[in-house]
VOGU-3710 file (C-alpha; in Angstrom, 3 decimals, decimal comma):
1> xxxxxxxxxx> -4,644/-54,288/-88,340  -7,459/-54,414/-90,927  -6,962/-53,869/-94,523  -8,056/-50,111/-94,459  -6,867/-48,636/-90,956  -8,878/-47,387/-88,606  -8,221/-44,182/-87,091  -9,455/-42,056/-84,431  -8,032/-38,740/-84,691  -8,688/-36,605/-81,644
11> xxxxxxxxxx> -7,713/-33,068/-83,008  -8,415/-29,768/-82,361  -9,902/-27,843/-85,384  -9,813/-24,305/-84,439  -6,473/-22,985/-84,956  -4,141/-23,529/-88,632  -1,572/-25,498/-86,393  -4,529/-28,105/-85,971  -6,435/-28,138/-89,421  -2,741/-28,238/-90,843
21> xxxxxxxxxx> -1,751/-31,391/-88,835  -5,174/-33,021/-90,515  -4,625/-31,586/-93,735  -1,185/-33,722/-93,521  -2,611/-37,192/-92,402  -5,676/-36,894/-95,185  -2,640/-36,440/-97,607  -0,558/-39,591/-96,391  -3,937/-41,230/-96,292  -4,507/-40,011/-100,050
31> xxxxxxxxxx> -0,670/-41,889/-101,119  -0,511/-44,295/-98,769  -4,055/-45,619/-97,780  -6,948/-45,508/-97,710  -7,631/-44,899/-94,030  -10,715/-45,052/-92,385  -11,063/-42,022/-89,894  -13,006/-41,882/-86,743  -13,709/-38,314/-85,521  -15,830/-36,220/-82,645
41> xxxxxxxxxx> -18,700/-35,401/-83,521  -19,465/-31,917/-84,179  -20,345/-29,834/-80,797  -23,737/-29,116/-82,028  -24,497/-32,681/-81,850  -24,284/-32,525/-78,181  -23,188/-36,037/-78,198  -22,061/-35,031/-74,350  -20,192/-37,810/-73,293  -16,587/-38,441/-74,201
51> xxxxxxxxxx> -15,828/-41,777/-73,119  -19,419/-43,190/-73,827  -17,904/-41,540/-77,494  -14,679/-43,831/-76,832  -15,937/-46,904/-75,563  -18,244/-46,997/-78,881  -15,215/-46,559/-81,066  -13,421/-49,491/-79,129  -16,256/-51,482/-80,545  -15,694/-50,226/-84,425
61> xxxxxxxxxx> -11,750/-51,813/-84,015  -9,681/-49,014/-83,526  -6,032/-49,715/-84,824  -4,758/-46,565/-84,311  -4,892/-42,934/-82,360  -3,047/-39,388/-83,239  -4,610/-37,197/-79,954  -4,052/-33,644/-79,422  -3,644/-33,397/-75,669  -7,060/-33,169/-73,809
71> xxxxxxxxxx> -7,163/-30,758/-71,258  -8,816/-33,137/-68,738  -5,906/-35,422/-67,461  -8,375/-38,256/-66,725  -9,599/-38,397/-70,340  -5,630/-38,424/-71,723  -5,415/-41,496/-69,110  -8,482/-43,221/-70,374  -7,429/-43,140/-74,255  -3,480/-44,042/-73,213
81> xxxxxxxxxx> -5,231/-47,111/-71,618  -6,964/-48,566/-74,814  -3,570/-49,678/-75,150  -3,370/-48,996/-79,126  -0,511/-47,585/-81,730  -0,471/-43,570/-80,881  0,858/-40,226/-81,845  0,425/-37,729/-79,342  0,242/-33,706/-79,824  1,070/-32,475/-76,643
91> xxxxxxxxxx> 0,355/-28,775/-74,813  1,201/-28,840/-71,386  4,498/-31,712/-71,104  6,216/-34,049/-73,802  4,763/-37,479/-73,242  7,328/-40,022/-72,180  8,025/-42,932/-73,699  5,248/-41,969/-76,465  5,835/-40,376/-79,838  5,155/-36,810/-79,920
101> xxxxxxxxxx> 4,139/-33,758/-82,766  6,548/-31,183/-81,497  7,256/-27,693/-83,126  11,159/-26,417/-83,388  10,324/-24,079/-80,216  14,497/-23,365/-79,590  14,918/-22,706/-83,815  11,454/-20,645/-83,464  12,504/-18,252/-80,793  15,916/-17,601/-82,432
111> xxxxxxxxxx> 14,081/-17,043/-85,939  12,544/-14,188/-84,436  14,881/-12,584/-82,727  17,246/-12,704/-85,454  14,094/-11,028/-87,607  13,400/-8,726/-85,240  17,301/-7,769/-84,933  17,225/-7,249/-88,082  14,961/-4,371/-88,460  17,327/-2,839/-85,927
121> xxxxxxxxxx> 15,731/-3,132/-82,419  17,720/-2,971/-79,074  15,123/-3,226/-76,565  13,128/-6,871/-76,243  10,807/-8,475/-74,753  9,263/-11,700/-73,864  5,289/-12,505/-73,918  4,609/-16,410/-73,008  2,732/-18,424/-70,364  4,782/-18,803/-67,794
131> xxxxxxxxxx> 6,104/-22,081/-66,769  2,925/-23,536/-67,750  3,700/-25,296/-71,102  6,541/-26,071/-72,151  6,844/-24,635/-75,426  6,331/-21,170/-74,475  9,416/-22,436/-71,802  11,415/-23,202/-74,696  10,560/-20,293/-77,643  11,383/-18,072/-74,929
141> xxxxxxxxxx> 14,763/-19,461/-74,094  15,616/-19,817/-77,876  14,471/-15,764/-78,382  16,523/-14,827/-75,351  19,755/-16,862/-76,280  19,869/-14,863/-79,759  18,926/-11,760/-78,309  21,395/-11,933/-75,579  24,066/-13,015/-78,261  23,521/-9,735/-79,838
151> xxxxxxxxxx> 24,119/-7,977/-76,695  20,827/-7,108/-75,647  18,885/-8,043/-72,682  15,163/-8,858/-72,761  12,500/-8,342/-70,421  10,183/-11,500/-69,508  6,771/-11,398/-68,521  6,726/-13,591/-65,418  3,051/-14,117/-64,374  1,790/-17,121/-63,885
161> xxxxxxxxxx> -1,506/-18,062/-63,469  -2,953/-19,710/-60,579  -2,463/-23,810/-60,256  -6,135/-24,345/-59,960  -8,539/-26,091/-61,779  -10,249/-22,946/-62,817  -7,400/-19,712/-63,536  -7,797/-16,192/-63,209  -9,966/-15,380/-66,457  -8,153/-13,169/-69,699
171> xxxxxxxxxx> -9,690/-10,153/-68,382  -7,958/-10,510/-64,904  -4,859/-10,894/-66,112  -4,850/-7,953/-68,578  -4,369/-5,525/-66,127  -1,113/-7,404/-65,109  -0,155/-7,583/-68,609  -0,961/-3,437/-69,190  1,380/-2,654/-65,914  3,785/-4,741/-67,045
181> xxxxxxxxxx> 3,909/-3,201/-70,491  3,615/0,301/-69,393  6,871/0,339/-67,155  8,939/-1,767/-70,461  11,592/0,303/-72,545  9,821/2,207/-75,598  10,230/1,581/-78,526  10,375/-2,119/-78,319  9,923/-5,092/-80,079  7,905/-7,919/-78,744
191> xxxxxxxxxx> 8,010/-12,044/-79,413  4,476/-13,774/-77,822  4,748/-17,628/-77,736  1,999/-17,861/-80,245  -0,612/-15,811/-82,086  -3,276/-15,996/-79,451  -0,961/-13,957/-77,093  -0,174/-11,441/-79,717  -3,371/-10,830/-79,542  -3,465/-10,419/-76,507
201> xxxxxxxxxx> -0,624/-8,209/-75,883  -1,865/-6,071/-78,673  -5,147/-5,707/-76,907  -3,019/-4,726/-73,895  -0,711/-2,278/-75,813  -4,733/-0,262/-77,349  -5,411/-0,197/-73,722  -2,305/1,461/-72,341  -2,272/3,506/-74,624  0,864/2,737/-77,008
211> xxxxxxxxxx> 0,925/2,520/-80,728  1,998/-0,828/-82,770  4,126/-1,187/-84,015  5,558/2,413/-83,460  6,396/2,217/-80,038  5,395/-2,306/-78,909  6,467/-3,989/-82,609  4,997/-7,902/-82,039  5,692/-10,472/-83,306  3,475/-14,633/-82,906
221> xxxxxxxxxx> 4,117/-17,489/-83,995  1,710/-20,349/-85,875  0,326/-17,491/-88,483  -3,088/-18,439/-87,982  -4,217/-15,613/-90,898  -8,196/-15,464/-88,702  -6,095/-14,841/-85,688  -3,266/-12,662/-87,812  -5,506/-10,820/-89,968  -8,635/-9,772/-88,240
231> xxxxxxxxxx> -6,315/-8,260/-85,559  -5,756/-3,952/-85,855  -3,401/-3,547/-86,948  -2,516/-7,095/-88,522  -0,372/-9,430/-86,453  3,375/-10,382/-87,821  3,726/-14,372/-87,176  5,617/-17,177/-87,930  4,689/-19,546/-89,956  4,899/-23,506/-89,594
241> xxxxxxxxxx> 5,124/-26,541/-91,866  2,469/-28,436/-89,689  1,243/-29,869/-92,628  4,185/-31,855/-93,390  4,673/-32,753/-89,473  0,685/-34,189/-89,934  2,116/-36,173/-92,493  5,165/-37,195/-90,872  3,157/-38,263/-88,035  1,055/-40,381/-90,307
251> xxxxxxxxxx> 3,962/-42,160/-91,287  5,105/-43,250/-87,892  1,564/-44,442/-86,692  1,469/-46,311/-89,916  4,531/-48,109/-89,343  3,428/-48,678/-85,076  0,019/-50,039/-86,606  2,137/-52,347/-88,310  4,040/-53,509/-85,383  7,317/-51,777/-86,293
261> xxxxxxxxxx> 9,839/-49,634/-83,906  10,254/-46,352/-84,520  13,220/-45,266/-82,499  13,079/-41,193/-82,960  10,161/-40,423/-80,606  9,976/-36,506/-82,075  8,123/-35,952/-84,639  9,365/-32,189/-85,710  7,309/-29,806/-87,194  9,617/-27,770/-89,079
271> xxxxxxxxxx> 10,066/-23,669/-89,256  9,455/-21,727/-91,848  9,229/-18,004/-92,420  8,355/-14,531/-90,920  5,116/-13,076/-92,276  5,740/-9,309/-92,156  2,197/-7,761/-91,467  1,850/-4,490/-89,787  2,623/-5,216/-86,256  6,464/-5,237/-87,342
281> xxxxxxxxxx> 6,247/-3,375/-90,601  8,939/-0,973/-89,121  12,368/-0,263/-89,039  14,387/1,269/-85,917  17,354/2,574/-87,612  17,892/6,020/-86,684  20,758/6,595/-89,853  18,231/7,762/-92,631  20,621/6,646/-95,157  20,726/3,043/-93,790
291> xxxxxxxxxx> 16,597/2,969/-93,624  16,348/3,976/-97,010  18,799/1,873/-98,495  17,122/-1,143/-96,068  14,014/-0,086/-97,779  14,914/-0,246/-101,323  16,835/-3,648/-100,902  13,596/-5,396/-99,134  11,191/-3,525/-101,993  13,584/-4,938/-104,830
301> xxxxxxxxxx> 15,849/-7,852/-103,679  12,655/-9,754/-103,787  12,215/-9,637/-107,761  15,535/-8,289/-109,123  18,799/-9,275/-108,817  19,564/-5,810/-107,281  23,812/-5,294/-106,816  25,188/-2,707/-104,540  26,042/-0,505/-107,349  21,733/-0,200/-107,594
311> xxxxxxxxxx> 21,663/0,776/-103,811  23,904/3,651/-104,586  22,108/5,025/-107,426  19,268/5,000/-105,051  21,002/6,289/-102,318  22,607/10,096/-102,307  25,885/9,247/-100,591  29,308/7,688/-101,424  29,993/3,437/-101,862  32,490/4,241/-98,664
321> xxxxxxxxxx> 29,992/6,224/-96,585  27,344/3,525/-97,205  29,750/0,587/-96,304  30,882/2,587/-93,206  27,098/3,022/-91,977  26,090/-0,527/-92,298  28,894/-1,330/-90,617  28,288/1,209/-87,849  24,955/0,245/-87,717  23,633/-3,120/-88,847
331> xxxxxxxxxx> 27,566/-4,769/-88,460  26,715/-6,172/-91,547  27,995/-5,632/-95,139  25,344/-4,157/-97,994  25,534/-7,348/-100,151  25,207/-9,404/-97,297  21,694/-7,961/-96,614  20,606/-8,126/-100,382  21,590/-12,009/-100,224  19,683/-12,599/-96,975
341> xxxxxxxxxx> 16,471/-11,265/-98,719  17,448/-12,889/-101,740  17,558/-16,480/-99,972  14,411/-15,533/-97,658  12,267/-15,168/-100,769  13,816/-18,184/-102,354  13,343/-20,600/-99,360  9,218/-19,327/-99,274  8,623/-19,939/-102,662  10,001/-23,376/-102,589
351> xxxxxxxxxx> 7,262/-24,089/-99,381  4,536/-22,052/-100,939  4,524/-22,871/-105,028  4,577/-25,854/-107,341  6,875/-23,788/-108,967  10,304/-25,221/-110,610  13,666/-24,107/-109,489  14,299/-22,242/-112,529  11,141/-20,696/-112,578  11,576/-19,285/-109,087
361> xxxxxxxxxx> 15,050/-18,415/-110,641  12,948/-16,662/-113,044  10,453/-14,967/-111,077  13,740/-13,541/-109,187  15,369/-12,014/-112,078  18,204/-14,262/-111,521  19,921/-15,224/-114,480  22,287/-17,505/-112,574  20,849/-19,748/-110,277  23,986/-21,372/-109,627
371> xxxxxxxxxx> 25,047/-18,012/-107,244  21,767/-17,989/-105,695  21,824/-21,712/-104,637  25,615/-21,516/-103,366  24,528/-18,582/-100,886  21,047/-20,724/-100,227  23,224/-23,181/-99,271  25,238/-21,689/-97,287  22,565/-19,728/-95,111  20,389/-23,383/-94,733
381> xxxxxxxxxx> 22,465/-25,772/-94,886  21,008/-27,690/-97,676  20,129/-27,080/-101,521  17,077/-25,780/-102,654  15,929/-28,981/-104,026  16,835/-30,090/-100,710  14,883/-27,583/-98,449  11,976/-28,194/-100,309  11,771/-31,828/-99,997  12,217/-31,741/-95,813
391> xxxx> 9,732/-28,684/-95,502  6,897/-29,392/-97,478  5,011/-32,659/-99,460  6,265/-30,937/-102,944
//
């Protein structure tokens, strides 16, 4: 290996989950380096030619590759065969015997169920890509597993596009998407395997006719804010620390260049939140004194540390009649919902700031952060200090 690595990253650029994954190798580079990067050129450069591309690098001493998938098999094959230290980003199938970027696809699906839940739902559905890759396969099966655990069932979509070097195009397959939609359960609340088929199902909701999130609430996953936010209405997603899997991955090329085992061949890009946009900015509670008092908690939880005693001074009915609805209806306790957005705003401020614990305590209104980090604790599984050191570079 020479003094300053060389690597030849091979990574999509135009989605977050990509630039994200790059933005997390530049920073291991930044710590741990210097490495020297080898890159596509730009499509406007019509270099043409990918392996003419490769063959050149070969010549510049490559000691090391992180690929995102390429779509043609043959190419895959002919950069697995320079025989060199690699992280792989897969799409279609894990890579044996490789080490592979994965996202959390089983904790994903369940994270939005359980959101989705939540906000009171009882009809679901599924929107991925078949059997075709298998992380739709598995955010599906995680989404289901929850919902079903609830005691719901949940409606898959179950096209699959044709095995054929050239499938049926977006526009084909809308009108199977539209049927499908139009003989679902309304209201409902959809999960798509990723923000591209939000998009897409939103597209197919405008067409049939049905109102978002009124009568389809969506839901995608990556929260790629282009994708997310130029949508109408905005897209709800989940959002990913694929910055810290980019540097993760970093760290177990670096030690392959260096001609050490790495046993754990996943390389886990972990889950983070739900960002509420409009496409789920709803709630299906038909007890108007449970919406309201869900209302106030998710306005205030956030910034004050709101007891149940404020719910009822915001609320026209008795403490008993208020525990007896959420009961009825959410089968949850009141305080149990202020905690849960209590420790939801906690854990996305300890991804998303430089901010100290006790100034998050601070910007909370909590005057005893010992409370809030037992019951972060207990919901996570770790301490604060502890969730933010595995989720981000903090």
């Amino acid at each position: 290996m020479h003094e300053k690595p060389k690597v030849l990253l091979m990574m999509e650029t135009s989605r977050r989950y990509g630039r994200s994954i790059l933005r997390g190798i530049a920073n291991y580079s930044r710590r741990h380096g210097p490495w020297i990067f080898y890159r596509q050129a730009p499509f406007y450069w019509g270099t043409g030619n990918t392996k003419k591309t490769l063959k050149r690098l070969l010549k510049q001493g490559i000691d090391g590759i992180i690929l995102r998938e390429q779509r043609e098999q043959e190419l895959n094959d002919s950069i697995l065969a320079m025989n060199l230290p690699v992280v792989v980003s897969p799409f279609r199938e894990l890579f044996s015997d490789l080490h592979n970027i994965v996202t959390d696809d089983d904790a994903i699906g369940k994270m939005a169920a359980e959101y989705l839940l939540r906000r009171g739902f009882k009809q679901f559905a599924y929107c991925g890509f078949g059997e075709m890759y298998y992380w739709s396969r598995e955010r599906g099966k995680g989404f289901g597993d929850r919902v079903n655990q609830a005691g719901f069932e949940i409606h898959h979509y179950a096209y699959e596009q044709p095995k054929s070097r050239y499938p049926h195009s977006w526009e084909k397959e809308q009108v199977i998407l539209v049927d499908w939609l139009k003989r679902l359960p309304k209201p409902i609340a959809m999960m798509a395997c990723n923000d591209d088929r939000s998009q897409h199902v939103l597209e197919a909701c405008k067409i049939a006719g049905f109102n978002v999130p009124e009568q389809v609430a969506i839901i995608g996953m990556g929260n790629d804010d282009l994708v997310c936010d130029l949508a109408s209405p905005p897209l709800s997603s989940i959002a990913l620390a694929a910055e810290k899997g980019g540097y993760e991955a970093a760290a177990t090329l670096d030690k392959l260049m260096r001609g050490k085992k790495v046993l754990n061949q996943r390389i886990i890009v972990p889950t983070l939140y739900v960002v509420t946009r409009q496409s789920t900015d709803i709630l299906k509670i038909d007890d108007p004194y449970v919406a309201q008092a869900l209302r106030f908690i998710h306005r205030r939880a956030k910034r004050e540390a709101i007891q149940v005693d404020d719910v009822l001074r915001a609320i026209p009915i008795s403490r008993r009649s208020l525990y007896e609805r959420f009961a009825r209806v959410l089968e949850r306790p009141v305080h149990e919902e202020i905690k849960h957005i209590r420790v939801d705003q906690l854990a996305r401020m300890l991804v998303s700031t430089n901010l100290s614990i006790s100034q998050i305590a601070s910007t909370l209104g909590c005057s005893d952060m010992k409370n809030l980090s037992r019951y972060f604790k207990q919901a996570k599984g770790m301490s604060p200090l502890q969730y933010r050191k595995h989720h981000s570079l903090k």
